[in-house]
N, CA, C and O atoms as CSV, one atom per row, in Angstrom:
chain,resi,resn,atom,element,x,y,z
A,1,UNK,N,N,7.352,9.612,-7.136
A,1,UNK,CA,C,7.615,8.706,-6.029
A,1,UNK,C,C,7.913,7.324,-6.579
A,1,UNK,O,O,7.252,6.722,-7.426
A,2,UNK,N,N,8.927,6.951,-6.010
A,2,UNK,CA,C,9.099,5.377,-6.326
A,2,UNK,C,C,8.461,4.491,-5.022
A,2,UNK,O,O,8.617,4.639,-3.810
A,3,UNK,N,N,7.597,3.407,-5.887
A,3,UNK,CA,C,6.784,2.855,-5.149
A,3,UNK,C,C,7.346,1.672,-4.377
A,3,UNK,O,O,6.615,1.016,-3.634
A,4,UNK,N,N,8.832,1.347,-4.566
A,4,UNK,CA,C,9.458,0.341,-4.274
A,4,UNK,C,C,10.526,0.705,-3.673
A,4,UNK,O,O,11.379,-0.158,-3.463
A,5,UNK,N,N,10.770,2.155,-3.216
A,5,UNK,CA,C,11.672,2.679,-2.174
A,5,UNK,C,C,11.262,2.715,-0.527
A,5,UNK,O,O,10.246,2.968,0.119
A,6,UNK,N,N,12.588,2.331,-0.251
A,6,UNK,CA,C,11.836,1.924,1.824
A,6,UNK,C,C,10.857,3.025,2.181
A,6,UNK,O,O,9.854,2.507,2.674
A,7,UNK,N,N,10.756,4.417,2.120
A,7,UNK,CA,C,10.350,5.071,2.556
A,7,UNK,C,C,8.559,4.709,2.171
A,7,UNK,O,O,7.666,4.571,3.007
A,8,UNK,N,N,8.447,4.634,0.896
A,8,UNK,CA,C,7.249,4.183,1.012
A,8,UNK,C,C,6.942,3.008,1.436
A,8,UNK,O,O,5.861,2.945,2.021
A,9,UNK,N,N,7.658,1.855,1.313
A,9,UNK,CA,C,7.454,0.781,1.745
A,9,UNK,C,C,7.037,1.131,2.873
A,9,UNK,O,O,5.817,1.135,3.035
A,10,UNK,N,N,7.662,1.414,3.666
A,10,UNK,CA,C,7.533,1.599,5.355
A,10,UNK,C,C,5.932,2.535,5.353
A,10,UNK,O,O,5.155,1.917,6.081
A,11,UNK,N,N,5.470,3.401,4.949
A,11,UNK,CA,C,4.716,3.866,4.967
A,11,UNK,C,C,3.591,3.597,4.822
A,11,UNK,O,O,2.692,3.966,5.577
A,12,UNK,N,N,3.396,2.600,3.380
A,12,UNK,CA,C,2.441,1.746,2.936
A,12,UNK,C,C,2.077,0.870,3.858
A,12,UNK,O,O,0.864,0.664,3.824
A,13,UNK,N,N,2.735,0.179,4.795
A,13,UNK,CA,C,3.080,-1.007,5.422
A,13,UNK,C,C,2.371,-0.252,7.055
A,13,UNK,O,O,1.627,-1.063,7.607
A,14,UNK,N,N,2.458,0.601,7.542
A,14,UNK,CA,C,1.950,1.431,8.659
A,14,UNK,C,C,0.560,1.522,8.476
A,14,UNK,O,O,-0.169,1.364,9.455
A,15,UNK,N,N,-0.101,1.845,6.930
A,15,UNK,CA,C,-1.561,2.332,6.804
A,15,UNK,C,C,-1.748,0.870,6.782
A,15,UNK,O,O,-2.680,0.667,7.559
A,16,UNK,N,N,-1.292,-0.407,6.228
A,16,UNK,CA,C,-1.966,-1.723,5.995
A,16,UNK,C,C,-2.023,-2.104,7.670
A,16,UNK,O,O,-3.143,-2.271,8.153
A,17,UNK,N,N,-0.993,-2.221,8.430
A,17,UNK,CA,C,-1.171,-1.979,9.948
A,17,UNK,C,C,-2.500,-1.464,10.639
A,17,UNK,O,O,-3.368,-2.077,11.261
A,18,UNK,N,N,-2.353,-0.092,10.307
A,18,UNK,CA,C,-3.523,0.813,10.750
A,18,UNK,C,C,-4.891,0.114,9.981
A,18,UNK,O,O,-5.904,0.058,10.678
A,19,UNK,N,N,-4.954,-0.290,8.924
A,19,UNK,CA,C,-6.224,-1.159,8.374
A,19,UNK,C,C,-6.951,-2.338,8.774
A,19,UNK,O,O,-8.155,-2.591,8.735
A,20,UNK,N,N,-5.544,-3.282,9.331
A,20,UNK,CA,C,-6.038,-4.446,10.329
A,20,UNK,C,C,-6.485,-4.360,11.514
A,20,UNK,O,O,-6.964,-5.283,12.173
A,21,UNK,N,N,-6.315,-2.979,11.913
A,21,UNK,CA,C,-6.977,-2.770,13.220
A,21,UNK,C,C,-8.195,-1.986,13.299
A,21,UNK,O,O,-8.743,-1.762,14.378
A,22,UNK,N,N,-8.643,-1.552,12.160
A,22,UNK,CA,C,-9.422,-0.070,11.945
A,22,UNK,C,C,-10.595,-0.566,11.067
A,22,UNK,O,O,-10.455,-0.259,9.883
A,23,UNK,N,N,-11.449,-1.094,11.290
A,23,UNK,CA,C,-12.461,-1.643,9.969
A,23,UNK,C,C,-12.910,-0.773,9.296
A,23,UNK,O,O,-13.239,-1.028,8.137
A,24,UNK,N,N,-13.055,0.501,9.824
A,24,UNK,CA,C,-13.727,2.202,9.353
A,24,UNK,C,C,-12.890,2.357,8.550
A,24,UNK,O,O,-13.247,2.389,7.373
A,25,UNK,N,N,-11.060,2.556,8.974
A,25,UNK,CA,C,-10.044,3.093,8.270
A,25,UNK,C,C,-10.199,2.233,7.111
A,25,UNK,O,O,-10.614,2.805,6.103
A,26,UNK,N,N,-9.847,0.382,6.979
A,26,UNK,CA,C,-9.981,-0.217,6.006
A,26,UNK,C,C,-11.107,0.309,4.915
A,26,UNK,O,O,-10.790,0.754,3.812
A,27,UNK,N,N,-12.308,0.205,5.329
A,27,UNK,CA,C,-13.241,0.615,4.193
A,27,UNK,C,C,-12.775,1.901,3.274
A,27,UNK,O,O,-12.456,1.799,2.090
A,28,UNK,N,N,-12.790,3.041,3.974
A,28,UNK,CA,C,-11.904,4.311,2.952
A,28,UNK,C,C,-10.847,3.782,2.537
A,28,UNK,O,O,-10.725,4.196,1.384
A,29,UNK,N,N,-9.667,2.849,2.872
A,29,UNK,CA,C,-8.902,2.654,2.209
A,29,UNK,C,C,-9.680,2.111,1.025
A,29,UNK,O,O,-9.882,2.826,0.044
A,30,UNK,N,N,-10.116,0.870,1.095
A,30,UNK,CA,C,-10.469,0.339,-0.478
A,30,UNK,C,C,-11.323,1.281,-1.191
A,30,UNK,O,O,-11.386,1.135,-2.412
A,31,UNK,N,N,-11.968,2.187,-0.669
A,31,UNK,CA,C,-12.956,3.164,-1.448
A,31,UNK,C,C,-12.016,4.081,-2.033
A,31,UNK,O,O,-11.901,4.532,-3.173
A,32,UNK,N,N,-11.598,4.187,-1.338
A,32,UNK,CA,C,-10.839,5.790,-1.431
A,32,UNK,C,C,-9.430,5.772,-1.459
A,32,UNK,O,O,-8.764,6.754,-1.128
A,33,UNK,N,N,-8.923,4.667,-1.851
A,33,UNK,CA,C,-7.575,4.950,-1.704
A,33,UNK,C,C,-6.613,6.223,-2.025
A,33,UNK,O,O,-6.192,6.501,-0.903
A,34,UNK,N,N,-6.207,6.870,-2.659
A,34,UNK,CA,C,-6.156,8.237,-3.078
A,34,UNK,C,C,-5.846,8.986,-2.262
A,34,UNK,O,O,-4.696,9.380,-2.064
A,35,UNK,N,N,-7.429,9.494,-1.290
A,35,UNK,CA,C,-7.839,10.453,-0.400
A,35,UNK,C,C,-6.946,9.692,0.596
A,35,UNK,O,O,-5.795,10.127,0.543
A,36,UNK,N,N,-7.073,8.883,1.319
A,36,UNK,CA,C,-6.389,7.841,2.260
A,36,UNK,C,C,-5.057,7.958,2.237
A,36,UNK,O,O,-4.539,8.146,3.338
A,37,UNK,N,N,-4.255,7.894,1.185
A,37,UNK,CA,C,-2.793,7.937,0.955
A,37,UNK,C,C,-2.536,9.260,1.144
A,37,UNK,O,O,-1.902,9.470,2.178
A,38,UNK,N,N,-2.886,10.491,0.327
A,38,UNK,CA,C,-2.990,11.863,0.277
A,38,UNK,C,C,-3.088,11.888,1.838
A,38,UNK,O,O,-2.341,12.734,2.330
A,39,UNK,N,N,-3.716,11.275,2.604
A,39,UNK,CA,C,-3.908,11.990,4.391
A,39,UNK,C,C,-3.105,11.362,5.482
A,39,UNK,O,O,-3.034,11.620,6.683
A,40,UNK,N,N,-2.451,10.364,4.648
A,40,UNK,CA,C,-1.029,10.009,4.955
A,40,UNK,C,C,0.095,10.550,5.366
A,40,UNK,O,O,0.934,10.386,6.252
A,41,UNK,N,N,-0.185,11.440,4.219
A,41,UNK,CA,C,1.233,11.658,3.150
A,41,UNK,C,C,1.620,11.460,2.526
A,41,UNK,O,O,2.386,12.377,2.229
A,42,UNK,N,N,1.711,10.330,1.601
A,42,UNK,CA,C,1.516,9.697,0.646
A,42,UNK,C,C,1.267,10.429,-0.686
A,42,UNK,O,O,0.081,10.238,-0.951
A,43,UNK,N,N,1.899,11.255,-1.743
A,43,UNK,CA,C,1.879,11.652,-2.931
A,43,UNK,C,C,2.081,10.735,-3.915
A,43,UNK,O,O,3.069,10.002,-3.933
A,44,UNK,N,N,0.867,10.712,-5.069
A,44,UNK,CA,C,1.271,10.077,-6.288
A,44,UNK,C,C,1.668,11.151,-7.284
A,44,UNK,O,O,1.715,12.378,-7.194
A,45,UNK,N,N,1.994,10.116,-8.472
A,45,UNK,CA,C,2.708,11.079,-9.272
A,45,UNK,C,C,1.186,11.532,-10.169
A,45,UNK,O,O,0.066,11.166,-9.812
A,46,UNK,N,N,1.333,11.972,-10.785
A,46,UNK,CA,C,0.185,13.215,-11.441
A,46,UNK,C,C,-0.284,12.134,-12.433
A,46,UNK,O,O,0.653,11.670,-13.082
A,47,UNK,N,N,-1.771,11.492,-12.784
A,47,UNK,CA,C,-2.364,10.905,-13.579
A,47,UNK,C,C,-1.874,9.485,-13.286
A,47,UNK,O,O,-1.546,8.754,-14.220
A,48,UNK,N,N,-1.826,9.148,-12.238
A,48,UNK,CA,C,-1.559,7.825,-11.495
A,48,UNK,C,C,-2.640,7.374,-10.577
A,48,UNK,O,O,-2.718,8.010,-9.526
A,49,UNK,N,N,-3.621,6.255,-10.786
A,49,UNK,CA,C,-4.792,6.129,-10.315
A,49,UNK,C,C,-4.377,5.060,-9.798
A,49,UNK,O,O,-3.812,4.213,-10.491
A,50,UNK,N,N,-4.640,4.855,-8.113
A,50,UNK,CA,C,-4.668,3.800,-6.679
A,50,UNK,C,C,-5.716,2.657,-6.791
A,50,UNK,O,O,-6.817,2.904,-6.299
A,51,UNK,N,N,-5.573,1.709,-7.241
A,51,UNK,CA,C,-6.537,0.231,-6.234
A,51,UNK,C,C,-5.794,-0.462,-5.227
A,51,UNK,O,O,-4.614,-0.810,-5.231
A,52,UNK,N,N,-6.931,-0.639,-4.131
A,52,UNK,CA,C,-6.237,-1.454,-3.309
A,52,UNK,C,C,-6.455,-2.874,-3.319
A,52,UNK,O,O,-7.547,-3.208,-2.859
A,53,UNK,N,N,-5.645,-3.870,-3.753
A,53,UNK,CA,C,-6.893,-5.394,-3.644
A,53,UNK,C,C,-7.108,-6.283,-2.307
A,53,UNK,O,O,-6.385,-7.161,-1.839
A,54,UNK,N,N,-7.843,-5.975,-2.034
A,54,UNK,CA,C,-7.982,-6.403,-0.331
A,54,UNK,C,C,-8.014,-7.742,-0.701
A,54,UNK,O,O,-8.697,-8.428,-1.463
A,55,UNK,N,N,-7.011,-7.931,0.111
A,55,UNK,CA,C,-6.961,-9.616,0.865
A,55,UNK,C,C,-5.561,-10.343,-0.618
A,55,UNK,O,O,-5.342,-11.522,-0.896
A,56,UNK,N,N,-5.034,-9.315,-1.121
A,56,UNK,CA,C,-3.868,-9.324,-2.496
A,56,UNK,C,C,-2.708,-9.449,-1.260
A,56,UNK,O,O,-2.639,-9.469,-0.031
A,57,UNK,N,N,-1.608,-9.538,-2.802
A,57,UNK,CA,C,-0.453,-9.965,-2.214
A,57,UNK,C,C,0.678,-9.541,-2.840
A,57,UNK,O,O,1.868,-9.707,-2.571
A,58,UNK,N,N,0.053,-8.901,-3.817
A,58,UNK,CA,C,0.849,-8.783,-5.088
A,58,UNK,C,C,0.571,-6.995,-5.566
A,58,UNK,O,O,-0.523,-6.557,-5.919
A,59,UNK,N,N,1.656,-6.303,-5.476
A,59,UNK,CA,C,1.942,-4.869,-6.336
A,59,UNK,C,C,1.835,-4.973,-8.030
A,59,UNK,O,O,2.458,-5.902,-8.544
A,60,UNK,N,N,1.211,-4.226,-8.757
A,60,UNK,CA,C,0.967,-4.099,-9.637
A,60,UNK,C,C,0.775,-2.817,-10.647
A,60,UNK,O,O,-0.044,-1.977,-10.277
A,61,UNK,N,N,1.232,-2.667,-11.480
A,61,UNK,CA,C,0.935,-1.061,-12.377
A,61,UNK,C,C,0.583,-1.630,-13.698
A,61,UNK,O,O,1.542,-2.115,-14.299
A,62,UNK,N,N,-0.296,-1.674,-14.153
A,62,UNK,CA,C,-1.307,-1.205,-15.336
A,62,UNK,C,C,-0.971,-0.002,-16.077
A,62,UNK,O,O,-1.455,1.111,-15.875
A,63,UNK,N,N,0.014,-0.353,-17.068
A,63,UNK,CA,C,0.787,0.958,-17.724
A,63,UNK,C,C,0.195,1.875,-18.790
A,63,UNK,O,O,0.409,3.034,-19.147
A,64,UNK,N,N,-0.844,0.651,-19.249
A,64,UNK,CA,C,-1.607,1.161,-20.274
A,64,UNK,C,C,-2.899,1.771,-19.660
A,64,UNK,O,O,-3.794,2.184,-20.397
A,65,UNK,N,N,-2.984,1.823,-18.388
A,65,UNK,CA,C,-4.113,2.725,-17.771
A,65,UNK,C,C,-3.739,3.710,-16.717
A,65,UNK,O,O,-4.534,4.515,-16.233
A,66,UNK,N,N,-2.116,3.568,-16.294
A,66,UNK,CA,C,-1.582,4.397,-15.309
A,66,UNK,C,C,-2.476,3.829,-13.842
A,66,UNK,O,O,-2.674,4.681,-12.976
A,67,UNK,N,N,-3.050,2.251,-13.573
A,67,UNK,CA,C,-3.134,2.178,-12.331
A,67,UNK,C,C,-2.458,1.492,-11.651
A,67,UNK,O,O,-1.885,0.500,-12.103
A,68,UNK,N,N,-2.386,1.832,-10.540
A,68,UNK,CA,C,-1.141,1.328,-9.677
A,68,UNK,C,C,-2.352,0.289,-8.875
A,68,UNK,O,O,-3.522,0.556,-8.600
A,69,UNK,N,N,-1.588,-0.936,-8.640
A,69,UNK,CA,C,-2.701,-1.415,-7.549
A,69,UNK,C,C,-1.671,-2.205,-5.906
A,69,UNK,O,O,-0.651,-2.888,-5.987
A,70,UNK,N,N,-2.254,-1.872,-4.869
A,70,UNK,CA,C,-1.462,-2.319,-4.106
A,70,UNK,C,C,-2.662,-3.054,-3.228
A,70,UNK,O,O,-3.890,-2.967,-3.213
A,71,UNK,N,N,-1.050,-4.303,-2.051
A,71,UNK,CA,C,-2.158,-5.361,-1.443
A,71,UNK,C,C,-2.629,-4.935,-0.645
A,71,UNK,O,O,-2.502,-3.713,-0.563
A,72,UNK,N,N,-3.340,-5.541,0.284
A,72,UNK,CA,C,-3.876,-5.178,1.297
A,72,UNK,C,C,-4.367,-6.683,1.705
A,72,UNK,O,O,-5.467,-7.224,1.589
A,73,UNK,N,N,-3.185,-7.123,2.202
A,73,UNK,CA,C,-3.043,-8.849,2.227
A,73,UNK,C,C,-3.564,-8.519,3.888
A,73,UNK,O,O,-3.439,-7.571,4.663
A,74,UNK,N,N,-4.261,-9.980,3.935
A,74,UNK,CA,C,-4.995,-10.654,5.108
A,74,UNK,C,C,-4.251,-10.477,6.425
A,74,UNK,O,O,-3.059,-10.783,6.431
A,75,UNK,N,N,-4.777,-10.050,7.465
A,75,UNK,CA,C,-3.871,-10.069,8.751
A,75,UNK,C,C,-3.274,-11.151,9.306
A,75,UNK,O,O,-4.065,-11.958,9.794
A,76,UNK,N,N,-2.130,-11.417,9.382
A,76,UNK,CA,C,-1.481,-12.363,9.823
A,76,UNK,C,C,-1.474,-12.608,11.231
A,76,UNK,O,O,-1.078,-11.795,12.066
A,77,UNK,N,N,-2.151,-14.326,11.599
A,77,UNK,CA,C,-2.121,-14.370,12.844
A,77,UNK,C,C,-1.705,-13.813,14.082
A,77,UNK,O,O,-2.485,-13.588,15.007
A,78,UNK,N,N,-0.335,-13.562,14.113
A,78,UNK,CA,C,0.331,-12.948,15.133
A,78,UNK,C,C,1.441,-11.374,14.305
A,78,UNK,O,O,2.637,-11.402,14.014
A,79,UNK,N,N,0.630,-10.417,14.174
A,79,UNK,CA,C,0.799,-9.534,13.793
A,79,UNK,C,C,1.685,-8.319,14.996
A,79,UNK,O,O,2.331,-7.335,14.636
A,80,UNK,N,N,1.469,-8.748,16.356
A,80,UNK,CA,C,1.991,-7.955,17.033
A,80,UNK,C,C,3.298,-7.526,17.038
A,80,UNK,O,O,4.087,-8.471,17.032
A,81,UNK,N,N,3.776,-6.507,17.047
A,81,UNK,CA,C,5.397,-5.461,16.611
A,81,UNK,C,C,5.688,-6.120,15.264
A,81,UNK,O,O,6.654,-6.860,15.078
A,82,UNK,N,N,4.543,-5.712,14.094
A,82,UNK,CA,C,5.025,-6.378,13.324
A,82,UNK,C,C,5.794,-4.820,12.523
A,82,UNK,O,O,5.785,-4.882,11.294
A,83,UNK,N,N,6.212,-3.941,12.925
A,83,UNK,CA,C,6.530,-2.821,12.377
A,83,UNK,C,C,7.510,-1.833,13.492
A,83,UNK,O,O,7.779,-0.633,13.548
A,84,UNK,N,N,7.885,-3.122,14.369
A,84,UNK,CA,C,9.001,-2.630,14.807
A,84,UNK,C,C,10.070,-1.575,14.237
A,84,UNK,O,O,10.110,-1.714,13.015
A,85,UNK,N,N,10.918,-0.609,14.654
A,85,UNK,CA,C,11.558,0.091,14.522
A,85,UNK,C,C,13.019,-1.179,13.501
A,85,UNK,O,O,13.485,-2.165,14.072
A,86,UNK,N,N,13.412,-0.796,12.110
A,86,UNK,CA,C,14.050,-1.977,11.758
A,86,UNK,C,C,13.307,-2.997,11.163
A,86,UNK,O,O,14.111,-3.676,10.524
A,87,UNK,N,N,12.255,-3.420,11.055
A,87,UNK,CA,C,11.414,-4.521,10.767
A,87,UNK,C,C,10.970,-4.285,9.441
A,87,UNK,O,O,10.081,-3.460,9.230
A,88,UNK,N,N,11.771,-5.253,8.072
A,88,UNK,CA,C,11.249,-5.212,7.194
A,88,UNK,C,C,10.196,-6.229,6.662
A,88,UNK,O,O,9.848,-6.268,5.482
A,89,UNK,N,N,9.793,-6.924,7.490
A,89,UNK,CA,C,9.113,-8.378,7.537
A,89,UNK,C,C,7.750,-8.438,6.066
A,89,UNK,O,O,7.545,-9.419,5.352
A,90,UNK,N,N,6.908,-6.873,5.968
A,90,UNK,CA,C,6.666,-6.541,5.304
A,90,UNK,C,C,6.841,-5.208,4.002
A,90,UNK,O,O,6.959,-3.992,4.153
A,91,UNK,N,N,6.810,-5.788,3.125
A,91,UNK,CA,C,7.607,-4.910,1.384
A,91,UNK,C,C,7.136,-5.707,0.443
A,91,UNK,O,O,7.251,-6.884,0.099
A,92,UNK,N,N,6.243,-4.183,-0.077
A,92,UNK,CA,C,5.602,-4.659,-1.658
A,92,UNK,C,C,6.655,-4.975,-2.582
A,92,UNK,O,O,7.735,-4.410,-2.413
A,93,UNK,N,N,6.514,-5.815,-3.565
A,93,UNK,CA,C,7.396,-6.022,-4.609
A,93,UNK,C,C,6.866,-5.612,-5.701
A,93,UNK,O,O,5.696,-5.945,-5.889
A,94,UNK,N,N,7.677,-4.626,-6.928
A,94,UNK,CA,C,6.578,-4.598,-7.987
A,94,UNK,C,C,7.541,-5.189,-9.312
A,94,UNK,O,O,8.691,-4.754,-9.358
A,95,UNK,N,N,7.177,-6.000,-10.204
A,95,UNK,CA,C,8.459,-6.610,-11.255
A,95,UNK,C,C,7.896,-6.228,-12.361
A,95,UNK,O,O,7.846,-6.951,-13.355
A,96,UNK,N,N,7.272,-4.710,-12.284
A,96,UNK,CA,C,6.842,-4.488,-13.941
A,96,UNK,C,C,8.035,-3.257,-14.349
A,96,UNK,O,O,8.270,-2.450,-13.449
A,97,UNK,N,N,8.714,-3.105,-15.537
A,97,UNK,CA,C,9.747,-2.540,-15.696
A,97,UNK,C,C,9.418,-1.035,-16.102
A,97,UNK,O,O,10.111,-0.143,-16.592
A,98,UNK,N,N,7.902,-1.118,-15.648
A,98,UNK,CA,C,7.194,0.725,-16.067
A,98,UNK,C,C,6.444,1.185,-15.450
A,98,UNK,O,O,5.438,1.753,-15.875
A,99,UNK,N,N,6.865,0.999,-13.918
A,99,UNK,CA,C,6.519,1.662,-12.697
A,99,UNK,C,C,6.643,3.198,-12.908
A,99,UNK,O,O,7.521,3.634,-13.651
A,100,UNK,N,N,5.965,3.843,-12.404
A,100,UNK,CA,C,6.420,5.304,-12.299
A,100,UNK,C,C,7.464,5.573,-11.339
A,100,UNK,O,O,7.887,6.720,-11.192
């Protein structure tokens, strides 16, 4: 999976949605990210280990440990249709050149 293709973007961006509203959901996310993505839908690639950094902003892969870490940036005041049909308002960026 490329972690910087819309499809995940969009996907990633639905569970961070579902997290600002869900304090239960949030907690398994940061615990469990993995299990969380996996019940998504969400497949990683094989020996690719998930952090989430709550309250981050910033995508990240750790090449020399195979971890991927993604944000889980602060809810933005007025969050409503923020995932409109079309709405790219939110997209991780990752600028390391050894992403999986």
């Amino acid at each position: 999976m490329n972690f910087n293709d819309k499809d995940f973007v969009k996907k990633y961006a639905q569970i961070v949605v579902k997290a600002w509203d869900d304090a239960a959901y949030k907690q398994q996310l940061v615990s469990n990210p993995s299990k969380v993505l996996a019940g998504e839908g969400v497949s990683l690639p094989e020996g690719v280990s998930i952090k989430i950094d709550d309250g981050g902003n910033t995508q990240s892969f750790d090449c020399q440990n195979n971890v991927l870490t993604l944000p889980l940036p602060a809810k933005p005041q007025n969050s409503a249709g923020l995932l409109a049909d079309g709405d790219t308002t939110f997209s991780a960026c990752c600028c390391c050149c050894c992403c999986p």
